[in-house]
C-alpha positions as CSV (number, residue, x, y, z in Angstrom):
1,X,320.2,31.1,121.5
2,X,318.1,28.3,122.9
3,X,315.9,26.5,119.8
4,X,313.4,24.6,122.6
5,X,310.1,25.3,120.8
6,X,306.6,25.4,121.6
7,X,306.0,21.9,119.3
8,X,309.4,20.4,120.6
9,X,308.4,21.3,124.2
10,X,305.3,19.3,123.5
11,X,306.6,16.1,121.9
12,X,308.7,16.4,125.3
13,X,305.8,16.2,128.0
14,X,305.8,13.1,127.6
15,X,308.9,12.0,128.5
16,X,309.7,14.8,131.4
17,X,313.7,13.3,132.0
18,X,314.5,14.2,128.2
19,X,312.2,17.6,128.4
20,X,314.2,19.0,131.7
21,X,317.5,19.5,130.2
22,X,316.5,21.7,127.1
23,X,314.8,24.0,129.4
24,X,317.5,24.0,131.9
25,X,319.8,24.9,129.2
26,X,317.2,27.4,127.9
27,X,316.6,28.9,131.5
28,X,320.6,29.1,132.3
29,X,321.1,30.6,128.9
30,X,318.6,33.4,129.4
31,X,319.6,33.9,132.8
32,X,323.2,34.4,131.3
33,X,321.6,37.0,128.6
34,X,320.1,38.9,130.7
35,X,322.8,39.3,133.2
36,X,325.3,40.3,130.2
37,X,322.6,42.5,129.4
38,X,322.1,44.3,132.4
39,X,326.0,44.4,132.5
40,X,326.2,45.9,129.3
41,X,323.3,48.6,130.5
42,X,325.8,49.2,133.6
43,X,328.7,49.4,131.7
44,X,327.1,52.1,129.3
45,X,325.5,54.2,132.4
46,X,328.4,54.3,134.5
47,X,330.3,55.2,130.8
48,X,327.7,58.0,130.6
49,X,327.5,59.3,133.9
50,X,331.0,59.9,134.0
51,X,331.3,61.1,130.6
52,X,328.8,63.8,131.7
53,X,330.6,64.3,135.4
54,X,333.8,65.7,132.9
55,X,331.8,67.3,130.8
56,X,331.0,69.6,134.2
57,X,333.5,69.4,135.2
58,X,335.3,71.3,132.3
59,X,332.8,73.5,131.9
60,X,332.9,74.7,135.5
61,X,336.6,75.0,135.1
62,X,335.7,77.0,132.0
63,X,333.5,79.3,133.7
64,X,335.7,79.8,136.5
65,X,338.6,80.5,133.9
66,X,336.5,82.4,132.1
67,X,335.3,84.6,135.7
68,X,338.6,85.0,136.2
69,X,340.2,86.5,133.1
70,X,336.9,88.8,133.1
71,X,337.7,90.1,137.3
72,X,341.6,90.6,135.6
73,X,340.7,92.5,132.7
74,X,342.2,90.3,130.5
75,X,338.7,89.3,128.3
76,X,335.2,91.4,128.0
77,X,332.1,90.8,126.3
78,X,332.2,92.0,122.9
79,X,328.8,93.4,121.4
80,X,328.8,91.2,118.9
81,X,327.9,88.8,121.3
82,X,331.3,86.7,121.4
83,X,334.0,87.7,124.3
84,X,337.0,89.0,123.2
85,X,340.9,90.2,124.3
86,X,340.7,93.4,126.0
87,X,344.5,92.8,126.7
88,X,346.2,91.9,123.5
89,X,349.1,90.3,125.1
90,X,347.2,88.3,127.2
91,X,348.6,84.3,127.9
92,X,347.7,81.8,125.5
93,X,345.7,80.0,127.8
94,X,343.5,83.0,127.3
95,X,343.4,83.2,124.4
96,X,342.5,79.5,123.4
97,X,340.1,80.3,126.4
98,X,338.5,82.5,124.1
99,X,338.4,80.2,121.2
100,X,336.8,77.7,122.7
101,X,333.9,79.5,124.2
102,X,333.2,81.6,121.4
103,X,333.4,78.4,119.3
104,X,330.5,76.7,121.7
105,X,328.4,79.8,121.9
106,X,328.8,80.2,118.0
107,X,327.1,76.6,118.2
108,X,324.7,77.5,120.5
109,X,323.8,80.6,118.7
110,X,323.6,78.5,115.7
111,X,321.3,75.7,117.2
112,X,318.8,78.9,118.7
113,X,318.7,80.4,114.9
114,X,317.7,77.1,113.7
115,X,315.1,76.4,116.1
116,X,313.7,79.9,115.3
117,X,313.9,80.8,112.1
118,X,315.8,83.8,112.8
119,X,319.3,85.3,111.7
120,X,322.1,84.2,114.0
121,X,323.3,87.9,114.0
122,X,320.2,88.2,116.1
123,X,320.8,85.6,118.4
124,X,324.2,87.0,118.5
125,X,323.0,90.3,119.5
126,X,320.3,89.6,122.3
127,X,323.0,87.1,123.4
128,X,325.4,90.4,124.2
129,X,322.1,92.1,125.9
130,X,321.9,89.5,128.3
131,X,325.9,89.0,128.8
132,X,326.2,92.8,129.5
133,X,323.4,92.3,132.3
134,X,325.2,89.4,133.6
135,X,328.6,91.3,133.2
136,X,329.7,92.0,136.9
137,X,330.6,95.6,137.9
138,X,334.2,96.4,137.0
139,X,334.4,93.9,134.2
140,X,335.1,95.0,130.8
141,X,332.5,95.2,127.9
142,X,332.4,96.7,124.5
143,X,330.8,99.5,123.9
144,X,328.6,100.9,120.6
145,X,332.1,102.3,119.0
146,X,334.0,99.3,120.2
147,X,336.0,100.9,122.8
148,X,336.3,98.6,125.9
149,X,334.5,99.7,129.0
150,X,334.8,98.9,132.8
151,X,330.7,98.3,133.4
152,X,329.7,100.6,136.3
């Protein structure tokens, strides 16, 4: 870091040939700072941008996945507002399919209760209202006994 000063600067009017240097050397080295520092602030935003295009990415190819073993029967909405295997021999790409998204929405859920000082069970529960809305015609949910249904 450059150590010109306000009193040292002064002392150096004087005599301007010693007083140019210093802040040349001041001027080059916060020119050099602030480049690093904007490459530093690129670095990290390009870092985070494509950070977040993978995150979206995987989580269209999740919901797409996830689309997909719903249309083939393979997974359903369960009422306890998780999905679950309506085929029990179903791949285990399914199945960890189904892992990992009842594992985010048990976060999710999780975060809501928080924030609202209500039981996750009912998070849980409107969660499943909303899904079987959402559930297109033909795909499976659970019903009240927890028989899997084809939704009209």
């Amino acid at each position: 870091m450059c150590e010109l000063s306000m009193k040292s600067a002064s002392e150096l009017i004087g005599n301007w040939m010693i007083f140019l240097p210093p802040i040349a050397a001041c001027f080059n080295e916060a020119q050099a700072e602030d480049t690093e520092m904007k490459h530093d602030a690129s670095v990290k935003l390009i870092t985070r941008t494509m950070a977040l295009c993978l995150l979206l990415c995987a989580s269209l190819a999740n919901a797409q996945s996830l689309d997909a073993a719903k249309a083939a029967g393979l997974i359903g909405e369960k009422s306890d507002g998780y999905i679950g295997l309506v085929q029990p021999d179903a791949p285990d790409a399914v199945v960890e399919l189904v892992r990992s998204v009842n594992r985010q929405r048990r976060e999710r859920y999780q975060q809501i209760a928080r924030d609202n000082d209500i039981p996750i069970n009912t998070v849980a529960q409107l969660a499943y209202a909303r899904a079987v809305e959402a559930t297109r015609s033909g795909n499976y949910i659970e019903d009240a006994n927890g028989d899997w249904v084809k939704k009209p």
